[in-house]
C-alpha positions as CSV (number, residue, x, y, z in Angstrom):
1,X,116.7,67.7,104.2
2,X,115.0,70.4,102.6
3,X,111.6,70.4,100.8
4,X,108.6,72.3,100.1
5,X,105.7,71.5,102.1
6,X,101.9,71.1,101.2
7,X,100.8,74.5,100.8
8,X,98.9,75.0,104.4
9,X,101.7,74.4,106.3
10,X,103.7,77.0,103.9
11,X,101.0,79.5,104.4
12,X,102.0,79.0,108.3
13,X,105.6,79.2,108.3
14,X,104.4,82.9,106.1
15,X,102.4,84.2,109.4
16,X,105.2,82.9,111.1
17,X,108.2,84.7,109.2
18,X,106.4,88.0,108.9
19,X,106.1,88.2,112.9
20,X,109.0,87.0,113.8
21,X,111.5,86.7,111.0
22,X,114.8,85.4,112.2
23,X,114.1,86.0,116.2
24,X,113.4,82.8,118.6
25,X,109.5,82.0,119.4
26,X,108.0,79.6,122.1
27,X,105.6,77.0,120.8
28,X,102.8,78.9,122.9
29,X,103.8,82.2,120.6
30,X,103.5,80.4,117.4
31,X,100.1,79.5,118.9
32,X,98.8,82.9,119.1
33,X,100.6,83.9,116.1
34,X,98.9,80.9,114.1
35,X,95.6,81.4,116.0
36,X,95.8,77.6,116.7
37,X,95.4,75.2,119.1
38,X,99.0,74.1,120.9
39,X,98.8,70.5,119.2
40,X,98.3,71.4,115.8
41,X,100.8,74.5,116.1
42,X,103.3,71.4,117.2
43,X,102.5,69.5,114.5
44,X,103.4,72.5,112.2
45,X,106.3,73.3,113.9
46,X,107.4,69.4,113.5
47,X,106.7,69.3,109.8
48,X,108.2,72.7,109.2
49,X,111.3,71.6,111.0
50,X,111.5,68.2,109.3
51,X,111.3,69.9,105.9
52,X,113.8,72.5,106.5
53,X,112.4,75.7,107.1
54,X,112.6,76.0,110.7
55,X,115.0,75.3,113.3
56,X,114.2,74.3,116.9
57,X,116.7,74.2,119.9
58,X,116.2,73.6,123.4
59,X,115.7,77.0,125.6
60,X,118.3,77.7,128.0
61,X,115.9,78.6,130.8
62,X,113.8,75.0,130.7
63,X,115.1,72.2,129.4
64,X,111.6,70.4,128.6
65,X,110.9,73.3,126.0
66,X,112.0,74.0,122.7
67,X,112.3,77.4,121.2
68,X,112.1,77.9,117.2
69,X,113.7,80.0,114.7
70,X,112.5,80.4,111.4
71,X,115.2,80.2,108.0
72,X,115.6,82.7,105.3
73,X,112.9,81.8,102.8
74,X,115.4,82.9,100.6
75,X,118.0,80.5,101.7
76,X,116.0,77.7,101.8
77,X,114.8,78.4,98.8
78,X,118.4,78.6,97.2
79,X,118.6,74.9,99.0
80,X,115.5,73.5,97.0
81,X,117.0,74.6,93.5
82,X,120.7,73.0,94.1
């Protein structure tokens, strides 16, 4: 499912896209990207990733973590208008 999100969480998945665009972040980056506290950056992550602008997938390394991947605004964009 793909949606837009209240407008705060948008402006956060913007801080998140211009630093990392398409490459993989840990939830500890998005932190310090975000300037954030770890649970709120996983509630943004969680929302982003429900509505469809995100992606998360467990790292390879650690099992327990997750690492994130942000979509082509564009694309999801595209998704919203169908």
């Amino acid at each position: 499912m793909t949606e837009i999100p209240e407008r705060w969480i948008l402006n956060r998945y913007s801080q998140l896209w211009n630093r990392k665009e398409t490459k993989s972040f840990t939830l500890k980056e998005a932190s310090e990207i975000l300037s954030e506290s770890p649970m709120v950056t996983a509630v943004i992550l969680s929302r982003l990733r429900k509505s469809g602008w995100i992606n998360a997938e467990i790292d390879d390394i650690d099992y327990r973590r997750k690492r994130y991947r942000c979509n082509n605004p564009k694309e999801v964009i595209a998704i919203i208008g169908e």
